[in-house]
TORPA-4810 file (N, C-alpha, C, O; in nm, 3 decimals):
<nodes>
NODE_1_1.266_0.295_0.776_1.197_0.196_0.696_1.065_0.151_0.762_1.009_0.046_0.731_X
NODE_2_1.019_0.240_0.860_0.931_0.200_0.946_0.786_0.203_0.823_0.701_0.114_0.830_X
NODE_3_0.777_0.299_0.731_0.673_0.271_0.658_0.647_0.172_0.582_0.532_0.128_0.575_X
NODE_4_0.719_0.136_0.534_0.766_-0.016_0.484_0.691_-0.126_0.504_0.639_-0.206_0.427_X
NODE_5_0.697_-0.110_0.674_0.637_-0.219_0.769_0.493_-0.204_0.738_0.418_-0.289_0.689_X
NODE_6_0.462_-0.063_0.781_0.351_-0.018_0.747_0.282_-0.092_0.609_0.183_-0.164_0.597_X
NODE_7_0.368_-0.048_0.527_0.316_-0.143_0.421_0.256_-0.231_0.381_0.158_-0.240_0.308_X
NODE_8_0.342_-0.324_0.450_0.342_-0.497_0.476_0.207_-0.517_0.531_0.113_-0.581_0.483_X
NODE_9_0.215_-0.462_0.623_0.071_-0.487_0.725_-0.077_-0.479_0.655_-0.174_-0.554_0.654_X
NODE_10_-0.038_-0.320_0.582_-0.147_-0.288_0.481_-0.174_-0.410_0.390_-0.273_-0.479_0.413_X
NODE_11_-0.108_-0.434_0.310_-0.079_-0.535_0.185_-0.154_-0.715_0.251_-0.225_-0.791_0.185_X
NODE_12_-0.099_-0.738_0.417_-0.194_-0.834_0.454_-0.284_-0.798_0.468_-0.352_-0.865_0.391_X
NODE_13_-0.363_-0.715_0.527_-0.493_-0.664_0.547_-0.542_-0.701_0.446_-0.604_-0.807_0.449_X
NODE_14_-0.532_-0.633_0.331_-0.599_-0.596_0.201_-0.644_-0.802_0.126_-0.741_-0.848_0.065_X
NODE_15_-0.507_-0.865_0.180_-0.477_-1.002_0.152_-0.670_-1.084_0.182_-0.757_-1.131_0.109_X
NODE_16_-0.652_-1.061_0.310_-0.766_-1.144_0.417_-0.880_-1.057_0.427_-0.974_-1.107_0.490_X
NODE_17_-0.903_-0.907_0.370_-0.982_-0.860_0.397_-1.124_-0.899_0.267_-1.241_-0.861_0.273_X
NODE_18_-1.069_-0.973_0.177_-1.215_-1.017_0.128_-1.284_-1.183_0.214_-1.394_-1.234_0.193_X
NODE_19_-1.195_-1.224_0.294_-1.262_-1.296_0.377_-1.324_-1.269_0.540_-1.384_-1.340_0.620_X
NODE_20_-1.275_-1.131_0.540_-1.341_-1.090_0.664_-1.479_-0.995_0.658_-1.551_-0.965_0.752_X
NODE_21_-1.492_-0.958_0.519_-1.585_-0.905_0.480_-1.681_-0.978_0.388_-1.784_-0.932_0.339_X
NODE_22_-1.642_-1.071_0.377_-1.749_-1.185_0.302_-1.805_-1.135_0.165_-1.920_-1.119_0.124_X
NODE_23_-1.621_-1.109_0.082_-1.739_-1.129_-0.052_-1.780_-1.219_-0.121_-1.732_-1.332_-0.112_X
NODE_24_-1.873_-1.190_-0.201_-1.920_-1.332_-0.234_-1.880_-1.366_-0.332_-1.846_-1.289_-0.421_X
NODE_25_-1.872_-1.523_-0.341_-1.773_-1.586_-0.436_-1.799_-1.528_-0.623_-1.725_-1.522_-0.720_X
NODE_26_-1.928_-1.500_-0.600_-1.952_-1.446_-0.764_-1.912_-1.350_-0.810_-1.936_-1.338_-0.930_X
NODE_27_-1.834_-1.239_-0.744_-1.750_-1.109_-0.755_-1.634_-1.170_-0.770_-1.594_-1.225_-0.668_X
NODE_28_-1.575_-1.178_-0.850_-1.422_-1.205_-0.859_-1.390_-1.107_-0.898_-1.268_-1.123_-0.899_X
NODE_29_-1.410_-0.991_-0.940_-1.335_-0.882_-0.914_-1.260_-0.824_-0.843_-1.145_-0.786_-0.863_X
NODE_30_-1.368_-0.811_-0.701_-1.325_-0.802_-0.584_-1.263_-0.879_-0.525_-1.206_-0.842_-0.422_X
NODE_31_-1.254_-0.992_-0.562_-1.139_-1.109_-0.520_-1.012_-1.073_-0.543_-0.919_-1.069_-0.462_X
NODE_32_-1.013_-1.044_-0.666_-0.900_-1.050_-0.753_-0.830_-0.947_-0.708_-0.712_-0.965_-0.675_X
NODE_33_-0.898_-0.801_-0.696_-0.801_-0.652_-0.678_-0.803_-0.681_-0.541_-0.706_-0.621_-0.494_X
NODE_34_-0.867_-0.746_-0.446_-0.813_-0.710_-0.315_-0.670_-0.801_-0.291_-0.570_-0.748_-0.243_X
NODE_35_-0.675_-0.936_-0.327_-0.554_-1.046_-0.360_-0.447_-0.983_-0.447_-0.329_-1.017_-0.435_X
NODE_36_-0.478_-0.911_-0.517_-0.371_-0.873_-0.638_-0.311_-0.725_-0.559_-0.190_-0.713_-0.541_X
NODE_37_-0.380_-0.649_-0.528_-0.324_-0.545_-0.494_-0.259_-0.559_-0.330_-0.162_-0.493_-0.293_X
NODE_38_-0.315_-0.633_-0.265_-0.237_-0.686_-0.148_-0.101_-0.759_-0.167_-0.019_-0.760_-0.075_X
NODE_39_-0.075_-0.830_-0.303_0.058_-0.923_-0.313_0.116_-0.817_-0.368_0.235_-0.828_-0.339_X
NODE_40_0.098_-0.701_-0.443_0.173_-0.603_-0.505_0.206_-0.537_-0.384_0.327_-0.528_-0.364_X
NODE_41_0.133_-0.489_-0.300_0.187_-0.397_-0.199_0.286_-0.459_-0.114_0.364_-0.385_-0.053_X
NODE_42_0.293_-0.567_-0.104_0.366_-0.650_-0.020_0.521_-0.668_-0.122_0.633_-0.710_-0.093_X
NODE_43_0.486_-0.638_-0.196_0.624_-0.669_-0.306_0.674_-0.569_-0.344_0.779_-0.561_-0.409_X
NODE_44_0.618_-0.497_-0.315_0.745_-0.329_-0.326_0.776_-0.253_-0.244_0.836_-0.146_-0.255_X
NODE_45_0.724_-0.322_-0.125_0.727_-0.261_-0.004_0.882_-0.353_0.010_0.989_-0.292_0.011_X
NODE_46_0.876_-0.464_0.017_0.997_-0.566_0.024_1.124_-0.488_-0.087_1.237_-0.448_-0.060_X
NODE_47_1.062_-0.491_-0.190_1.163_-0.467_-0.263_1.239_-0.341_-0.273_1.333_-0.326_-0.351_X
NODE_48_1.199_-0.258_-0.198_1.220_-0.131_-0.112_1.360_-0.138_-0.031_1.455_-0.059_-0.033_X
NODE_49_1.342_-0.260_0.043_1.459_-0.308_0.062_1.583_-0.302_0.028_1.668_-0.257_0.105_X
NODE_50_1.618_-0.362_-0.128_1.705_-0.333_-0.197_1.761_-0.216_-0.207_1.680_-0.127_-0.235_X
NODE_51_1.857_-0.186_-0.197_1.961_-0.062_-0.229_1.923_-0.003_-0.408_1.865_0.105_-0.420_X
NODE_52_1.954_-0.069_-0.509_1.917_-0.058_-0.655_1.788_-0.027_-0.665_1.762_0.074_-0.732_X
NODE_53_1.669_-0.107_-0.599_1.544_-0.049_-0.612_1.450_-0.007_-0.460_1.345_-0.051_-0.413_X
NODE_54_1.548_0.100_-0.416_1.466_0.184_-0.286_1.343_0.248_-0.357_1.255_0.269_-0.273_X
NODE_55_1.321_0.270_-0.430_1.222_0.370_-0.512_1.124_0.262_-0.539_1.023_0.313_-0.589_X
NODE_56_1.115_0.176_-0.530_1.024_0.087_-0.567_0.882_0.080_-0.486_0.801_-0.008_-0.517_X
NODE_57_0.850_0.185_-0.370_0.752_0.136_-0.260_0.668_0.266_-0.406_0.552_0.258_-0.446_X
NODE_58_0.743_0.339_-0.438_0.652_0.441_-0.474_0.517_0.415_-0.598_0.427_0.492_-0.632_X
NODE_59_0.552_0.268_-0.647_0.470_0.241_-0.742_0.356_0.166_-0.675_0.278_0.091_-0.732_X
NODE_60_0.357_0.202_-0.533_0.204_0.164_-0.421_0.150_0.264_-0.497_0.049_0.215_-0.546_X
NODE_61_0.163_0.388_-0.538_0.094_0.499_-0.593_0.001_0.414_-0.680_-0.119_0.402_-0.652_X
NODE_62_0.048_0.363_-0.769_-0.110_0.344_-0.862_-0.154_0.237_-0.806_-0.225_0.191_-0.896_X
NODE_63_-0.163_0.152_-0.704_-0.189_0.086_-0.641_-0.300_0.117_-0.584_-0.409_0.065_-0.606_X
NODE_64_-0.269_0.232_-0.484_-0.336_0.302_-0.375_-0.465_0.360_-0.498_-0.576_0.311_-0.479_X
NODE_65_-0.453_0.442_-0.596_-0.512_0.463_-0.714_-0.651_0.391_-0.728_-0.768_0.413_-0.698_X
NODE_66_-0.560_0.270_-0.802_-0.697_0.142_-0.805_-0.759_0.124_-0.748_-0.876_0.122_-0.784_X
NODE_67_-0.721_0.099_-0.615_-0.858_0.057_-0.495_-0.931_0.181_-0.464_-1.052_0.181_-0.443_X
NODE_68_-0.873_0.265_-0.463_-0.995_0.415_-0.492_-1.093_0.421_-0.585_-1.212_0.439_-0.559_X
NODE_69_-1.034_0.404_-0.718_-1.083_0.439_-0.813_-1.207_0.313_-0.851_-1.323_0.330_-0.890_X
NODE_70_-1.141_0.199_-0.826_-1.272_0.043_-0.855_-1.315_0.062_-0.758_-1.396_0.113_-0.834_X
NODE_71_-1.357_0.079_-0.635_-1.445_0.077_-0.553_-1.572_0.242_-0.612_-1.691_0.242_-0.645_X
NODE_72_-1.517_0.304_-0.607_-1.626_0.417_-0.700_-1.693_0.375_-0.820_-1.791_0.440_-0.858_X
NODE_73_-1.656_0.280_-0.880_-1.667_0.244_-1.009_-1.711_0.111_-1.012_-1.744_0.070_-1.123_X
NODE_74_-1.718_0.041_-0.924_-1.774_-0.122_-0.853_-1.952_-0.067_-0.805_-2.059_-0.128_-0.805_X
NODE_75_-1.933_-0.001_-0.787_-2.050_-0.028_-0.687_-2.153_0.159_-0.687_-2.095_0.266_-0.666_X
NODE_76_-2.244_0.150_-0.703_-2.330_0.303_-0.684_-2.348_0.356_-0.576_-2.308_0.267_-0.501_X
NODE_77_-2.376_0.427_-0.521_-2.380_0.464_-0.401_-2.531_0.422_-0.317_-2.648_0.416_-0.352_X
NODE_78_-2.475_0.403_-0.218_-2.404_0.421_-0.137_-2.298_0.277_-0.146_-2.340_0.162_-0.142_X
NODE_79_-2.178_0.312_-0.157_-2.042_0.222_-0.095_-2.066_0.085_-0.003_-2.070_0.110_0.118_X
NODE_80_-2.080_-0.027_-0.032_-2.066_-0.108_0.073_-1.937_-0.108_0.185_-1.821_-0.076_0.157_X
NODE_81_-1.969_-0.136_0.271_-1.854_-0.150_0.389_-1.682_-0.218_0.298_-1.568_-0.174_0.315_X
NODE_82_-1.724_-0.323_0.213_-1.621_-0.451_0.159_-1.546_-0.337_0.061_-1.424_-0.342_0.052_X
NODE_83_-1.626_-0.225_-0.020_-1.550_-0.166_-0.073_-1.516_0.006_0.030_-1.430_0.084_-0.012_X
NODE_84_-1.555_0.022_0.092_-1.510_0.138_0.188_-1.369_0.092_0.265_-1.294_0.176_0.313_X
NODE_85_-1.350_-0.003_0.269_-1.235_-0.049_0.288_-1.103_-0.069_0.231_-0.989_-0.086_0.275_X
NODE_86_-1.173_-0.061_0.090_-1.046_-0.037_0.002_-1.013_0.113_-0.045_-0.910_0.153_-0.101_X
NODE_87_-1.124_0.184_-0.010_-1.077_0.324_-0.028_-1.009_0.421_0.088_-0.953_0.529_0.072_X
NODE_88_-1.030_0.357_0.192_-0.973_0.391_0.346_-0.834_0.321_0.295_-0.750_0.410_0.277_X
NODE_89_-0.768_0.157_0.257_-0.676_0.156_0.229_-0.585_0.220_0.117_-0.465_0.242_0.103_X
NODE_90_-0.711_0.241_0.035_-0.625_0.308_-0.069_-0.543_0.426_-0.018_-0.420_0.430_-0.021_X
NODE_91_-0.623_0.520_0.029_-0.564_0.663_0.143_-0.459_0.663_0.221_-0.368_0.742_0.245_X
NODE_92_-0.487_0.568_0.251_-0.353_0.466_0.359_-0.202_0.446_0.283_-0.089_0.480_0.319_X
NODE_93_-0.248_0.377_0.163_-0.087_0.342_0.103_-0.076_0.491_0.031_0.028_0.556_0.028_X
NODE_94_-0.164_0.521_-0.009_-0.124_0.723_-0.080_-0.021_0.796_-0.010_0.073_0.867_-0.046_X
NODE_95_-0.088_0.736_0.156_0.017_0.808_0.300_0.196_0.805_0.292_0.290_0.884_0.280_X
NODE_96_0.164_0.626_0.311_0.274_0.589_0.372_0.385_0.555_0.242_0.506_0.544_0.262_X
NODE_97_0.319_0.543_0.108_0.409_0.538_0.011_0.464_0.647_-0.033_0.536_0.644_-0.132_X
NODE_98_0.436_0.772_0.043_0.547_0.892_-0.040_0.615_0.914_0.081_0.667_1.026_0.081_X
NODE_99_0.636_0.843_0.197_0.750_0.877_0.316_0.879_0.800_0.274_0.870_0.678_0.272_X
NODE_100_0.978_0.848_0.245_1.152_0.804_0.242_1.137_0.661_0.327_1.069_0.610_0.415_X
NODE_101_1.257_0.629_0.233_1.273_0.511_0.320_1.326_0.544_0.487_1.283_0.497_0.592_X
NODE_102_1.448_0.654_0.459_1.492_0.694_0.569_1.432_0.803_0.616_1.506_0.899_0.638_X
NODE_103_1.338_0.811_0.633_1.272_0.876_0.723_1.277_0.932_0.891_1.230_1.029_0.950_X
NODE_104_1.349_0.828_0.925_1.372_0.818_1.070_1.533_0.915_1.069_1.571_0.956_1.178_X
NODE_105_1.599_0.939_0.972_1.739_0.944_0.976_1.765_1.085_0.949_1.678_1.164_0.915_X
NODE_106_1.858_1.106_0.962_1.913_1.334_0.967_1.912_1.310_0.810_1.891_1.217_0.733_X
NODE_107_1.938_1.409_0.804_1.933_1.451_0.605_2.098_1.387_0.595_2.186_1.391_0.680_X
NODE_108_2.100_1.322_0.439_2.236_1.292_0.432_2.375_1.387_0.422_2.495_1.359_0.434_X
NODE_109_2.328_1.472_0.403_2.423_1.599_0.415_2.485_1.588_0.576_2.603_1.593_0.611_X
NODE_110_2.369_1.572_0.656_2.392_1.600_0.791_2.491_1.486_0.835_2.588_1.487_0.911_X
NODE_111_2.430_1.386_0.757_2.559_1.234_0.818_2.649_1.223_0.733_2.709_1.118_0.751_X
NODE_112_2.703_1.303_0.615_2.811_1.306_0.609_2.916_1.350_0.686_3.026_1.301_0.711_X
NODE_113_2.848_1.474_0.728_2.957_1.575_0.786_2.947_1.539_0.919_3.066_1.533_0.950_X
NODE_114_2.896_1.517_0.998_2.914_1.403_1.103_2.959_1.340_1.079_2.956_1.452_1.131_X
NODE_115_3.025_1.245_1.043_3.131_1.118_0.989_3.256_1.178_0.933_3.361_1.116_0.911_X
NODE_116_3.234_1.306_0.910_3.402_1.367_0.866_3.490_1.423_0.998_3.611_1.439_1.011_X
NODE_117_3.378_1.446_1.091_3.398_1.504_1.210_3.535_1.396_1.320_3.567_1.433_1.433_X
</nodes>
């Protein structure tokens, strides 16, 4: 579940990162998707948790999506730093949201039959 964590971390980043990059208050766009997509990532990463909804980190996918896709679509080129950041995170949750929860663990086949042993 170590990506998970990963997650979490991402999801604050994304939280504080329109105040470390100073956007300006007249973009609420960028307010909004960096706040919005930071409380989403943080909430399915959690809810990942759950046994019933382990599958739930995977809907970081359109997550990860958005902040790719509005930062190309925010701004002409060249990219400001405030949105290069959301496309570096976007890449980021693309990563860590298609790793298993159990990741760290033998294939379940393998821990069955170890446990029959």
């Amino acid at each position: 579940m170590w990506a998970r964590v990963v997650e979490v971390m991402l999801g604050c980043w994304l939280i504080i990162s329109p105040f470390i990059f100073g956007h300006p208050e007249s973009e609420v766009g960028r307010w909004l998707t960096d706040m919005a997509c930071g409380t989403l990532v943080i909430a399915f990463a959690l809810l990942s948790y759950a046994r019933p909804l382990r599958h739930a980190h995977l809907l970081t996918i359109l997550v990860g999506f958005w902040l790719i896709g509005f930062a190309f679509l925010a701004e002409p080129y060249p990219v400001p730093p405030a949105l290069q950041n959301d496309v570096m995170l976007g890449l980021l949750l693309l990563m860590m949201c298609i790793l298993p929860n159990e990741a760290t663990e033998p294939p379940l086949a393998w821990r069955r039959y170890a446990d029959s042993q």
